[in-house]
Structure formats: C-alpha cells, structure tokens
N, C-alpha and C positions, 0 to 999 in steps of 0.2 A: 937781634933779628935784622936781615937786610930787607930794604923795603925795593920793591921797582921803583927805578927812574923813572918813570912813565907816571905812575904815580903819585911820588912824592909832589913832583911837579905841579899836576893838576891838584893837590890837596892845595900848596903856596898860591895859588892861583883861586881858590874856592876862600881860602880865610885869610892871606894877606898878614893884617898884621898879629892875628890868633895864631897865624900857624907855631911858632917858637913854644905857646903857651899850648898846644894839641901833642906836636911832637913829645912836650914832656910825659903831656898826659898817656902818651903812648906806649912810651918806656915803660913809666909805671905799670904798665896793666901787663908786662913781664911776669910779673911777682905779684899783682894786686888785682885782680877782677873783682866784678860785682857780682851780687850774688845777690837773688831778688826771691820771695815767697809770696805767693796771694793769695790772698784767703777766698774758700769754698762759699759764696754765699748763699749757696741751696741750702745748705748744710747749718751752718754755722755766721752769725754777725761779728764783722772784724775787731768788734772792743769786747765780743765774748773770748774771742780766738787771742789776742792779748793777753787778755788778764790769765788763761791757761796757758797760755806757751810755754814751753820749756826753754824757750830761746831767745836771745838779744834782738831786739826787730828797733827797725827805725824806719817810720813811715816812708813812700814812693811819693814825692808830690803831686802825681800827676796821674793818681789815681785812689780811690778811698780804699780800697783792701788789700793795698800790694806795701812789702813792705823790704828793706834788705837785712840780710840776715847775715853775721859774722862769717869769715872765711871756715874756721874750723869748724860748723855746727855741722851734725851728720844728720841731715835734715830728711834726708832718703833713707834713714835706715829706723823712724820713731816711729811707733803706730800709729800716730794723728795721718801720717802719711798716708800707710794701706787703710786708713779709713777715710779719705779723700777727704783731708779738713783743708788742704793746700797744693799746691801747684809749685814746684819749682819753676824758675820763671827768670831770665837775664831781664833786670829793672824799665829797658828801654824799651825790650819786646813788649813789656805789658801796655805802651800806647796805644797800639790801633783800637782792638777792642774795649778799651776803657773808653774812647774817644768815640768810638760807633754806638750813635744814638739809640740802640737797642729798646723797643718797649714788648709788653709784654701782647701779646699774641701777633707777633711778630712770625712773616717766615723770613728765614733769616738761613743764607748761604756762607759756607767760608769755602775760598772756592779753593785754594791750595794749602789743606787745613794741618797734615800731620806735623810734627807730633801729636797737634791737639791743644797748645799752650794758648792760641788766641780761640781756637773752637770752646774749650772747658769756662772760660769766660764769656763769651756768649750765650752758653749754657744757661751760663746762674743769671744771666740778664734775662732770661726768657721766663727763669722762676717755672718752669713744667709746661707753659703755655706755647702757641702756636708750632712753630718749628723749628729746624736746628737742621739743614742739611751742611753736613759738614764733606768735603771730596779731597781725595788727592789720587794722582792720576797714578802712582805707585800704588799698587797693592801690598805690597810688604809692608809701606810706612804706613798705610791707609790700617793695617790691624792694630800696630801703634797706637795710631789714634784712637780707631774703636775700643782699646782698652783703656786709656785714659778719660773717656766719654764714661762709660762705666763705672770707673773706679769713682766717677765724678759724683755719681748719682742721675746721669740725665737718662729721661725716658723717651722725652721726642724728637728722637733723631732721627734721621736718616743719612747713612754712613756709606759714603761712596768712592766707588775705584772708577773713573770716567774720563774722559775729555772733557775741556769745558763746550765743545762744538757738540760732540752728542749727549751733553745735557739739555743743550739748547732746544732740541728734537725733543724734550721735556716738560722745559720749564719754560721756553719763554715766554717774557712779560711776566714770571710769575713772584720774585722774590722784592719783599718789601726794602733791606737792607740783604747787601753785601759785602764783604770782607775778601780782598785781593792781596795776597802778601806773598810777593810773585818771587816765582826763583831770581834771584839776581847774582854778582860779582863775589859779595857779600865782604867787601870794601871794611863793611864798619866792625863786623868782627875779627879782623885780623888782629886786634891785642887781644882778644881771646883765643883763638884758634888759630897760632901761625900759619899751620899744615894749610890754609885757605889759601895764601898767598900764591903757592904754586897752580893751583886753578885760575886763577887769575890773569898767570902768565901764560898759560893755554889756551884760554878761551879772551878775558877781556869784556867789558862793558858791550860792545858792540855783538858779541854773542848775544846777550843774555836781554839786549834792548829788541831785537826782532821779535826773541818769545812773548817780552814782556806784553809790546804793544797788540800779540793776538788773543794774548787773557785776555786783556780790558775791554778789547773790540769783542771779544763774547760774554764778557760779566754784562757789558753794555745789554745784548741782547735781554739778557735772563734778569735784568732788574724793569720793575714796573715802571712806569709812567710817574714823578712825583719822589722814589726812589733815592734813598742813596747809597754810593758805592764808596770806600774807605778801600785807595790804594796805598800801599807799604812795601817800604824795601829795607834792607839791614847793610845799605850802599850807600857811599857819598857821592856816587856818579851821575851828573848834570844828564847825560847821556838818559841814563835808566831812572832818573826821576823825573826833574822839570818837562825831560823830553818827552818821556812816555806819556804824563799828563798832557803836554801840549797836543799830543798825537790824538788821546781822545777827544780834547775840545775840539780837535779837527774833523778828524772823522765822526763826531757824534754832535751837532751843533746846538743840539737842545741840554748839553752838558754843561754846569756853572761849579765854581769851585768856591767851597763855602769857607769863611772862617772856623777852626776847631775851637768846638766846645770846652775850653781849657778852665782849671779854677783863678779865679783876679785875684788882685790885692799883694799881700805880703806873699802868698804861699804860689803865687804864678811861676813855674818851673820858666828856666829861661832857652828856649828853644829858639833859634836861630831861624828866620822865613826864609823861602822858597829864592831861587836866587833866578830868574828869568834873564840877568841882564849876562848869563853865561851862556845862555842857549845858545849853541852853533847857527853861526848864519845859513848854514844850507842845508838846512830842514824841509820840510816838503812842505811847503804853502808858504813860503816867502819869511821876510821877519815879523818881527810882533806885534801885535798891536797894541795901543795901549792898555789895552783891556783883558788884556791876553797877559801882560806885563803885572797887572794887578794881581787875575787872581790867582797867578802864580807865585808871588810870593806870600798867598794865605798858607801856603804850603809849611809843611815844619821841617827844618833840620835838626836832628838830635847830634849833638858832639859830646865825646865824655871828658873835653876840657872845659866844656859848661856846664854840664849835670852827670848827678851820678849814675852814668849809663854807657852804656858801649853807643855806635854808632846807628841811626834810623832816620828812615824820610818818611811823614804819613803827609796823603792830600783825604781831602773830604770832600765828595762833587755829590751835585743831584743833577736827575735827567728831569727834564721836562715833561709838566706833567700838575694833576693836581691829588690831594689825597684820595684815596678810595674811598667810598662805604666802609663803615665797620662789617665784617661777614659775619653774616650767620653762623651758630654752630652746624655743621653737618645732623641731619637728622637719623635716629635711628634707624635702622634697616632688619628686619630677623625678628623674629622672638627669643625672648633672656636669655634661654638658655641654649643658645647655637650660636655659634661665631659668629662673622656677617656675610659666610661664605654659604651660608645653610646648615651647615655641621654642628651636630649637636655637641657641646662639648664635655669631653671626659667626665666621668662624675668622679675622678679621682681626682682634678684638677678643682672641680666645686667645693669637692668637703675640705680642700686645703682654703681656697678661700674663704669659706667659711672663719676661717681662724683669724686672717686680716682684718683690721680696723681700718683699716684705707680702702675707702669704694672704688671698685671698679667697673668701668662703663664696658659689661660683657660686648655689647654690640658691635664693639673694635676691634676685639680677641681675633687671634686666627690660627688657625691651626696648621701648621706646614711638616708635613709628613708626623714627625712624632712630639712635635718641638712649638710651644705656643708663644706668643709674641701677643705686646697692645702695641697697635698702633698709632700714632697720633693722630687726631682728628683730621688736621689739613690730607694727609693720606691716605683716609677711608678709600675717595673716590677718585682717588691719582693716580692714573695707571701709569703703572713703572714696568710694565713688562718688557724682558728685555736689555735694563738696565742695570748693569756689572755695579749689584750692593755685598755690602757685608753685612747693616743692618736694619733693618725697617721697625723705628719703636721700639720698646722694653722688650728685650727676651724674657720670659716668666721661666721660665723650666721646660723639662723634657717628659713627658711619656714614659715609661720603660712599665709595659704590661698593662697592671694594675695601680701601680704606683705613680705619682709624682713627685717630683725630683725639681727642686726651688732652684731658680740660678743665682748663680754670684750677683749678675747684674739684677735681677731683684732684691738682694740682701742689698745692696748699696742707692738701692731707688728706696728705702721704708725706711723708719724713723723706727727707734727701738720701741716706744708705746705703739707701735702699729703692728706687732706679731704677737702673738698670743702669749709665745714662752718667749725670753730672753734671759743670758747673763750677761754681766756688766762687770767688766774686769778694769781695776783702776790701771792706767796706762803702766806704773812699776812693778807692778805685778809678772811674777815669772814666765806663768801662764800664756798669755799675751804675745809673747814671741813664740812660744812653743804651739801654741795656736796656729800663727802663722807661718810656721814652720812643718806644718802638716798632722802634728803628734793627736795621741788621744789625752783627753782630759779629764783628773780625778773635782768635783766639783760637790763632792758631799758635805762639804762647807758650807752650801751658798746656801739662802732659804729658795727655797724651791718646793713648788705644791706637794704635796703628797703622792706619790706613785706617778710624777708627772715622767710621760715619755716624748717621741718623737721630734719633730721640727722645732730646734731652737735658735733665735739668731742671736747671733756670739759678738759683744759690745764692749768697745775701749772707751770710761771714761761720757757711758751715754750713746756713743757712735757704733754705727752698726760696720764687722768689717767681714759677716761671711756666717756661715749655715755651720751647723752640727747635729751631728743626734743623741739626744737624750734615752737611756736607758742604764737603767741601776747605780744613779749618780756617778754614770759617766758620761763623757761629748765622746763619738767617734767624730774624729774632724773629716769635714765635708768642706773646708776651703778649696778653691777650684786651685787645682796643680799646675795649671799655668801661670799663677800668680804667688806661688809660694814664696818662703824665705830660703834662701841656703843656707 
C-alpha cells in the first residue's frame, strides 16, 4: 500500500526512533489485523463468557471484558451473538469507554455514538440505572446504533439523530460524564482499512480539526460542573489531538486534564503520552505553558507497534466544578394503572404483564399512538419536544386491537427466569439458527406445561434471543425481520 508523503513524514517526526519498528507493524496489518470481542456485562460476567466460549480469546489489557479473538472465528455468525453476549470490537477502540469512569446512575452522553461499539459499553456500566443518551448526527447510522443498544439489552436510553448545538438547547449543564469520539482523518486505521487513505488525501487533519474543536466547545456546554468529558480519535495527528485538546483548555479555562485510570504493575498496557512538545507554534493563544505542557501529555497515544491494537488517542479532562447532590428518584405521578400521561393503560398490555417476573414502575409507561415505551426515570420530566429521537426508553410492544404484541427489544431487556414460558435451546442445536432464520418450530420434545399456549421467549443456552408463539407444540417465529438470519 502507498502511504502519503505528507504523512509518512509527520509519523518520522511523532516516533523518531519507533518509527522503523511502526512501519513494520504496518505492513503487517496487510495480512494481520486485530480482532477484539467484549463481553456484555448486562448480561453475562467475563469468566462466565469464558469458560462457554466456543472461541480462542486472549485477554485486552486495558480492559476487564474485552478480549481478541483469532482471525478465522465467525464470531458474527454464533447465537451468543444475536443474543447480545458480545460486541465485535477493534482492541484499541475498546479504550475510551473502559477508561470513562462510568458509575451507576450516571447520566451519561456519547455524543458521536454510532455504530454503538463505545455506547453498548457504556451501557453495561450503567447496569439499567440513570441514563444513556447515546447521538450521532447521521440518522442512518443513528438506527445502527439503536439496534445495537437493543440487541444489547439496554433500557435507558435515549437514542438520538441531532446536533450537538441543538442538544445544548436540551441539555445543558446537564450530563454527569461524556464521551466524544470525534470524526477525525482516521490516521490510525489505515492498516485496517486502506480505502481511508484516499480521504485523507481529500480532506487532511486540518478539515477534520475545525469540526473537531466545535464538538468539544459544545460537549463543554452539555457537561455539568465537576464533570468529565473523555475526548478520542482513531488519528495520530498532533493537529486533531494535542491540539484539539489544547483548544479546549483554552476556550474552557475551568478544564484540567486528568491522568487515565489505566491498570499498574505487570499488566500496565504500554501506551505512549501525549506529545505537546509537537504542537505548532501558531496556535491561537501563543505557545505553552508549562502547565499546558503537562497535562498534555497525561494524554495517551495507542500505536500498534506497542500493543495489540490499531492506532488511538484518548484525553480525560474535568470541568470545574464540584460533585452534585445524589438526586432524588423522580416521584410518581398518575395512578397504577395510567401512564404518566393520564392514559389508562391497555388492559391487554396489563394481563401481559401480568406474566413478567421483573417489575415495572407503570408510572413511566407511555403510550404513543399504538406503541408503549418505559422510560427512564431521568426522562419522566425532560422535555424533549421537538427533538429529532429515534428512542426514548425500552420500547415494550405494540397495540394492534385487542392484542399485544412483545418487542424484540423487550425479549433482549428480560432474563429468561423473567417470562412466564420460555425454551432454551443449547447453542448446537439446529433449531437455533432456524429460529433465527424466521422458521416455524416443532418443539414437542421439550417439557413444556400441559396445554401451554401463547407468549414464549425463545433461549440460546439460558439467553434470551426473541418471541414466539406457542400453540400445539409448535413456535410460530415472531423474531423481528429486520434482524433476521439469511
């Protein structure tokens, strides 16, 4: 592969006397990429997901659930898969979110989120609690993403097509941690994806550095007081890293750049810091200061002539400020059995619940034309009118008459002891793919109550991957057909 002169250049110039030992590692990733898995932890604990794997895995250092997984595994094509036990995942991309201090009721933004690889990780750090507004300003990729949230099991999201400027008209001050993993050059994946290269020669760092520096100047806005925000690129360009970060310490002066929370000792991945002493001199506010010198190289550089990883830059800053209060839960509003809109809700929708073992707080419910949703508590009282979403909360199912009708994304928010019926198909079983392949199912094998009909959710292995219905020892499949097998 021919690399730009422009390039090359500025890499000899970034590592000096690495670079001999990068180039190689360059070549190599011709024929050799990595290939990274991470485990669901909504779902499933990483030495349970082990010990059942069907695959060669070798721990990520620099993260507890992510692991790489041999070139030939068909890792996209096993049921553990459509039952969202893991994430396909390039090893290096799995730092920001591992690295982003995540605690649990948490609201918590990714503000240029699709496909979903660092949002679905966020996710399981939130464990169901506070929030999850995940955005990307594409609507195409933005349903990507909502599907991958889904398939994840997450309930409290909020899933958005926006600007980050008229989010601001939203949220600001409002998000505890954020997540910026900003369009860039994307430098670092060119031994994965040569086709990058020729963008690169169209556009160039200096494009992609304007954009960058107007995310951060608005993630700035929409993070609290106290706050932090976790900037990432998939770039090794001084330009669109060091600089961008310098840019915010400028314009945002209550900004400090913190060391990343990495693991010590033997198992300390070895990540290259921040390089400030590249910065261009004619940047906008003069040269560095010392301090400025500092905490920019708390910064990380990822190279995949030092760790098993394609290329990545993460910083970690907080804005000034001190923690909040712990909040309140939002208090009920309605009586039980009305949404929180006043609407009474379906009683077809009741006597299904009825059958779940997992409580639900009705006073969240809401009902949108025929179509019910929970929504996360942080959202009760959020008005979002106005703002271009795709999802607000667990979709629950649809309306149709009399009837209601489970959705996918309920069968993958519930644990198979939480549905009344369930079958449980061992993962080699034929079944399983024909399942997920749309078919109907003969299942008079299985033990199953006596005369049992209706609502089953259909189980690889313990894991829930989607609805059927039960009548005379058979499943008509009710997998949603946008997710099927071919």
């Amino acid at each position: 592969m021919r690399l730009p002169d422009a390039f090359t250049e500025e890499m000899k110039r970034l590592l000096g006397g690495e670079y001999s030992a990068w180039l190689e590692s360059f070549h190599q990733g011709e024929t050799e990429n990595f290939r990274g898995l991470r485990v669901n932890t909504l779902k499933t604990a990483p030495e349970d997901f082990v010990r059942r794997s069907p695959f060669r895995l070798r721990p990520v250092p620099w993260t507890e659930n992510g692991f790489y997984i041999e070139s030939g595994e068909r890792a996209s094509r096993h049921p553990y898969y459509a039952a969202g036990l893991y994430y396909l995942q390039e090893p290096s991309a799995m730092t920001p979110a591992a690295v982003l201090p995540v605690e649990k009721g948490d609201r918590v933004l990714d503000l240029c989120a699709a496909p979903g690889g660092k949002a679905t990780e966020l996710a399981a750090k939130l464990q169901g609690t506070g929030l999850l507004a995940a955005n990307d300003i594409s609507n195409s990729r933005a349903k990507a993403l909502l599907k991958n949230l889904e398939l994840w099991g997450a309930g409290n999201i909020l899933v958005a097509s926006e600007s980050p400027e008229r989010l601001c008209s939203y949220f600001e001050g409002y998000f505890d941690k954020i997540l910026v993993d900003a369009p860039c050059s994307g430098e670092g994946m060119f031994r994965k994806e040569p086709s990058m290269v020729r963008d690169w020669e169209e556009k160039g760092p200096s494009f992609y550095a304007g954009l960058q520096r107007e995310i951060v100047s608005q993630a700035a806005r929409l993070l609290r007081p106290g706050g932090l925000l976790l900037y990432s690129t998939c770039t090794f360009s001084v330009k669109e890293n060091e600089e961008t970060v310098l840019s915010l310490l400028r314009m945002e002066p209550g900004f400090r750049v913190l060391p990343l929370p990495l693991p010590e000792g033997e198992e300390k991945p070895d990540f290259a810091p921040g390089r400030p002493d590249l910065v261009s001199g004619d940047v906008p506010g003069g040269a560095l200061t010392e301090e400025e010198k500092r905490q920019l190289s708390l910064a990380a550089r990822l190279y995949p002539h030092r760790i098993g990883g394609e290329g990545h830059f993460t910083a970690l800053l907080q804005k000034k400020g001190t923690e909040t209060e712990k909040r309140s839960p939002a208090k009920e509003k309605g009586r039980r059995k009305k949404d929180g809109s006043g609407k009474a809700l379906p009683e077809c929708w009741t006597e299904f619940a009825k059958t779940l073992k997992r409580p639900l707080d009705e006073s969240r419910i809401r009902l949108y034309e025929d179509r019910l949703y929970l929504l996360p508590e942080e959202l009760v009282r959020q008005n979002i009118r106005g703002l271009r979403f795709l999802r607000t909360g667990l979709y629950l199912g649809e309306i149709k008459g009399k009837r209601f009708e489970p959705s996918q994304a309920l069968a993958m928010w519930l644990r198979k002891e939480e549905a009344a019926l369930s079958v449980d198909f061992p993962a080699e079983d034929g079944r399983v793919i024909r399942y997920l392949k749309g078919e109907t199912l003969d299942v008079e094998d299985l033990s199953l109550p006596p005369k049992a009909s209706g609502w089953v959710l259909v189980c690889v292995d313990g894991f829930p991957l989607g609805w059927a219905k039960l009548s005379g020892g058979m499943l008509k499949n009710k997998y949603y057909p946008g997710w099927r097998w071919q």
